[in-house]
N, C-alpha and C positions, 0 to 999 in steps of 0.2 A: 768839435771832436768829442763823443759821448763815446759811452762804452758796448752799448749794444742797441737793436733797431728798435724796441719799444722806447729808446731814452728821446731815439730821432722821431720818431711817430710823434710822442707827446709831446717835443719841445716842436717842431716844425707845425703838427697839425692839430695838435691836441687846443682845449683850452687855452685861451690867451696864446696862443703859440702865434710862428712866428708868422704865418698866411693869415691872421685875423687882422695885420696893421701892414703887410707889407705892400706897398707899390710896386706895379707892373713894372717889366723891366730890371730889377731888382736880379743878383745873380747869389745865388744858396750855394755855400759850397761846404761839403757835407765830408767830413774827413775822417770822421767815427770807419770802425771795421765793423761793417754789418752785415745780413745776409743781402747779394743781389737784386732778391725778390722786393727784398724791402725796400734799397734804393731805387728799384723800379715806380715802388705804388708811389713814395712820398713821390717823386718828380713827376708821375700823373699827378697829383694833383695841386702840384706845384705853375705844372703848366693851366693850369683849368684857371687859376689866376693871374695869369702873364707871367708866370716867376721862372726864370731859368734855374736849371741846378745840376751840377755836377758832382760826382762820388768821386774823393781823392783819397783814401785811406794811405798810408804810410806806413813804413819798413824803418827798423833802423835802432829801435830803443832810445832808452833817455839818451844815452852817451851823443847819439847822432843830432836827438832832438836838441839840444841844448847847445852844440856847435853848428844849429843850422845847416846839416847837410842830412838827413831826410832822404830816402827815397820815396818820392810820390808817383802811385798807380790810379791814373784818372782814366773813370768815365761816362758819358755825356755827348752832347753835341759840341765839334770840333772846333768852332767858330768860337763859343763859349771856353772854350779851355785854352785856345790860343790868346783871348781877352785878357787870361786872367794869369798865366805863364809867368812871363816875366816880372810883374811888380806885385805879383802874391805869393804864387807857391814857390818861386826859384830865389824868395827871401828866407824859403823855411828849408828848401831842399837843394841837395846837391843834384838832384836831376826829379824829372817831372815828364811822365812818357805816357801818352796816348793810349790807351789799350784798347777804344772802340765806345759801343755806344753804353746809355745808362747800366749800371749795374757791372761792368765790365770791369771797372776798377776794385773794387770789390771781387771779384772773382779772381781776378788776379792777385789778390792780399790773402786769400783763403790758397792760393795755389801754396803761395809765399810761404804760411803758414802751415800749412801739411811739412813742406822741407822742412824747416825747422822744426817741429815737433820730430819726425823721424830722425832726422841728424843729430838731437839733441840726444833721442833714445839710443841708438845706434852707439853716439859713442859711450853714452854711458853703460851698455853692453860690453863695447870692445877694450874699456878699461879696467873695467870688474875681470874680463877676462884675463888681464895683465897681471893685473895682483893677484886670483885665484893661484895665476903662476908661477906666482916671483917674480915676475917683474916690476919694475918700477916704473910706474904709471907718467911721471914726470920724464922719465928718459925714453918711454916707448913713445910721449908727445912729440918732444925732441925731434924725436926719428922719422916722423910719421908727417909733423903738419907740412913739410916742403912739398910730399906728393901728393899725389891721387887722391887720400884719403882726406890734405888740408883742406878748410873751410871758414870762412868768414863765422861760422855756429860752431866749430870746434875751439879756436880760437881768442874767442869771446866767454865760451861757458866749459871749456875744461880747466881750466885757473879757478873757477868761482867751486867746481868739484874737488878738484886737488887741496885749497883749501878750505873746504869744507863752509865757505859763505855764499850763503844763498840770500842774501839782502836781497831783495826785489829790482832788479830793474823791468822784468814783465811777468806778472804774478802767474804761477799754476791757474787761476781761476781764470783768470784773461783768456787763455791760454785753452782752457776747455770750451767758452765762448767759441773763441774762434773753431776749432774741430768740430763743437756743434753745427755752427750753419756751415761747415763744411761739408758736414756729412748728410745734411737735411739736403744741400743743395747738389749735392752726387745722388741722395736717391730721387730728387725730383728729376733730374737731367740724366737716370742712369748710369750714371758713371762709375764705378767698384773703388772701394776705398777701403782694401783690408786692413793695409799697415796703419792708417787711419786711425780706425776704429780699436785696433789692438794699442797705439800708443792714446788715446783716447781713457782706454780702462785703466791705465799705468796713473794716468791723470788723476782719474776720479780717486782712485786708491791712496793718491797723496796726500787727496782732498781729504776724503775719510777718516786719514790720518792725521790730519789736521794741520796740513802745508798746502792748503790752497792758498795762503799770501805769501808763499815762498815763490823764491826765482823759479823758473821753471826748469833751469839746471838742477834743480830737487829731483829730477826722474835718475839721480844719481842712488839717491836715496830708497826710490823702488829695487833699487839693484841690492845693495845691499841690502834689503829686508829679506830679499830673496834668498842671497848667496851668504849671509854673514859676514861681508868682506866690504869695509869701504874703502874707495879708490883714495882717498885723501886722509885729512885730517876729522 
């Protein structure tokens, strides 16, 4: 599990890497969140040596990783991910779902990833707007996370805005990674990714600011630069 696709290129096919000593049959399982394209080329040429390999990236944060319940998005050939199921990934994840062939898993980690980026913006919009008001950002939570509006990303990163910690558990930079080959992989596929792209610059701006090793509940903090007003502490 590396952090982006040149780290998998050089450790898989680079120098010394890992196709210079590995035996046929052997199965790669590549858990890094990278761009699709890239999970495509390593597993050509993974297969050019008998080597199986599957893309599993993961959902979930530390909190999940560390209790072993993980959402894994795998993809590969089906025969190879049913292999590996039950006595590899379902020791790390509370589930582990098929999404199709190479690269697939991946594309569904980047889908992953757009929601949470936008939900994370979203609410940090919708609680700036509470305070701008007078309200109290803690009791419009309250009110709010039972419907429509609650979310497994509000309720995980509106406590870390309220008060005002942004320790990392998935860094702003991680975080611009991942929208980068989001949005590489919508313009190669066509696909339109405004909101994307707009919480994207929110990103970079944090960066620049010099909160790209903040939690990425930090786009709390674009809010406030904006408006004067922070939601929390």
């Amino acid at each position: 599990m590396l952090p982006n696709s040149p780290h998998v290129r050089t450790v898989i096919l680079g120098p010394d890497g890992v196709l210079e000593g590995v035996k046929p049959g052997t199965i790669i399982i590549d858990m890094s969140s990278i761009a699709p394209a890239a999970s495509q080329e390593v597993e050509k040429a993974c297969a050019s040596k008998g080597v199986k390999m599957i893309d599993a990236p993961v959902s979930g944060g530390e909190p999940r990783a560390v209790d072993g319940t993980l959402s894994i998005m795998v993809g590969g050939d089906r025969a190879v991910f049913e292999q590996v199921r039950d006595d590899i990934l379902l020791k790390m994840g509370a589930t582990a779902v098929y999404c199709g062939g190479i690269g697939a898993g991946n594309t569904t980690k980047l889908a992953n990833q757009v929601i949470v980026a936008c939900n994370i913006a979203a609410a940090a919009e919708a609680f700036t707007l509470a305070k701008k008001a007078g309200v109290d950002p803690a009791l419009v939570f309250e009110a709010i996370k039972s419907g429509l509006a609650g979310s497994a990303v509000m309720n995980a990163k509106l406590p870390m805005m309220l008060a005002g910690d942004f320790k990392p558990g998935f860094k702003v930079d991680l975080h611009i990674k991942d929208l980068s080959n989001a949005l590489d992989t919508g313009h190669e596929t066509g696909s339109p990714l405004p909101l994307t792209a707009a919480v994207m610059e929110m990103l970079q701006t944090l960066r620049a600011d010099g909160m790209g090793g903040c939690d990425h509940s930090a786009l709390a903090n674009y809010y406030a630069k904006l408006s004067g007003e922070r939601i929390g502490l």
